[in-house]
C-alpha positions in Angstrom: 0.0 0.0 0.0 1.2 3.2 -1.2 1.7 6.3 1.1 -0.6 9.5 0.6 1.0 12.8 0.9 -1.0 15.2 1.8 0.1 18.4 0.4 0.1 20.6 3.9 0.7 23.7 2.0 -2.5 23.8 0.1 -3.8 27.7 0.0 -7.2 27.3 1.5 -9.9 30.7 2.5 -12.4 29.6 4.5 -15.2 32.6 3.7 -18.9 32.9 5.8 -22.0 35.1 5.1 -20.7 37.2 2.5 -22.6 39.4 0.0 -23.5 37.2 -3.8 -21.1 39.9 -5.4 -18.5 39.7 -2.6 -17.9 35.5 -2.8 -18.2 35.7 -6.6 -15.3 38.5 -6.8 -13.3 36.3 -3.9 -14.4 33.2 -5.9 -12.7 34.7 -9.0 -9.7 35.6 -7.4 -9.3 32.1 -5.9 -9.7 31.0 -8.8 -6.8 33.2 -10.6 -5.0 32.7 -7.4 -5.2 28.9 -7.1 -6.5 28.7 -3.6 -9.1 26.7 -3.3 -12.1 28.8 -1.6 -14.3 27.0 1.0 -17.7 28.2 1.9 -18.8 27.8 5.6 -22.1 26.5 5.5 -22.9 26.6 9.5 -21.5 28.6 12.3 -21.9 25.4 14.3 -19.7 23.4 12.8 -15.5 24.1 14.2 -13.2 26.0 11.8 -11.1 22.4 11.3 -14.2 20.7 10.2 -14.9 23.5 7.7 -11.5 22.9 6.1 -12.0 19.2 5.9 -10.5 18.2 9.1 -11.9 15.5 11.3 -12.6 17.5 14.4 -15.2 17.2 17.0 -17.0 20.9 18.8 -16.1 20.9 21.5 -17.5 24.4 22.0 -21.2 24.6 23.1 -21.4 27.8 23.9 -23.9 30.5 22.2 -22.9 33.1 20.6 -24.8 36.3 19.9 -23.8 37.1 16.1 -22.7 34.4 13.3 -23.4 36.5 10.6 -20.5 39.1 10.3 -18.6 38.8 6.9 -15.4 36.9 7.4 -11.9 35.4 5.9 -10.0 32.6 7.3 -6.5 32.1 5.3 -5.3 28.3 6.0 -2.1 27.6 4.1 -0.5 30.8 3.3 2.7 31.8 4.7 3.2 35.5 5.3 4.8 36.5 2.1 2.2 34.9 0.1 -0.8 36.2 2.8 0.3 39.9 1.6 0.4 39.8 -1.6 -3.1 38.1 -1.6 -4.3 40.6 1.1 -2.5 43.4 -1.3 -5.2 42.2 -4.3 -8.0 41.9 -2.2 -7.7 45.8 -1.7 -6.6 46.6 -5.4 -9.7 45.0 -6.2 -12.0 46.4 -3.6 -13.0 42.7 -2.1 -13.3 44.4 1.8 -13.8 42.1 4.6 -13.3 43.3 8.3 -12.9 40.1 10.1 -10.1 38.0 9.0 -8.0 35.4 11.0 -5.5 32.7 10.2 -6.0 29.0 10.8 -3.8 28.1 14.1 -3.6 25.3 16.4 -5.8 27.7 18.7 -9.0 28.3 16.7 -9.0 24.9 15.0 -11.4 23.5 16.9 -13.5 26.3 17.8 -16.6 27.1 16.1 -17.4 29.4 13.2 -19.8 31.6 15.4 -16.5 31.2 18.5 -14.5 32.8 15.5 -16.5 35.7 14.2 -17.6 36.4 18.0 -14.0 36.9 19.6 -12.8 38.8 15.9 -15.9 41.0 16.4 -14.9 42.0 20.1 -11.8 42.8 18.8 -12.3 44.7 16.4 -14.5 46.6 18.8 -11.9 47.1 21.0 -9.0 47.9 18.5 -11.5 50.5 16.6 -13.9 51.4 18.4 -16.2 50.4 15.6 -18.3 47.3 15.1 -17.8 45.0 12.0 
């Protein structure tokens, strides 16, 4: 039986509750870009799951919003993270909340995500998202 390499590397965004125009520009661009562009179909479900890993919620907490836009990049290492995040604003694709894929967030949920980037944001601006 023959090993299978899996490619570790692979550019993934992980993108929730955008606008019909916004996820067909970003879909585009993926597209162009060759990342592959996954679209988070519950807030329920953790961030690992969404990107194909085999990861149980552990989270069972409520959270009061789930339906702020938002990017997660899984796969990109910094270099290549700004130049995509340098077309995204050439081609006026905005999204306030984005995060990276760690170790940390993996197996939180989508809504755990977009609740602790909104906060955050809050904080940092002084604006909501």
């Amino acid at each position: 039986m023959k090993a299978k390499i899996v490619n570790r590397n692979l550019q993934k965004i992980l993108a929730a509750n955008l606008s019909p125009e916004k996820y067909v520009a970003l879909s585009n661009l993926c597209e162009e870009s060759k990342v592959q562009l996954v679209s988070a179909d519950s807030g329920k479900k953790t961030i690992g799951e969404l990107l194909g890993e085999k990861i149980s919620c552990t989270d069972t907490e409520t959270y009061p919003d789930g339906k702020s836009e938002i990017m997660l990049f899984s796969g990109f290492d910094r270099k290549a993270l700004d130049s995509f995040l340098d077309v995204l604003k050439a081609k006026e694709i905005r999204v306030v909340l984005k995060a990276i894929y760690t170790e940390h967030n993996r197996s939180w949920s989508l809504d755990h995500l977009i609740n602790e980037l909104r906060a955050e944001h809050k904080q940092m601006t002084g604006g909501d998202a």
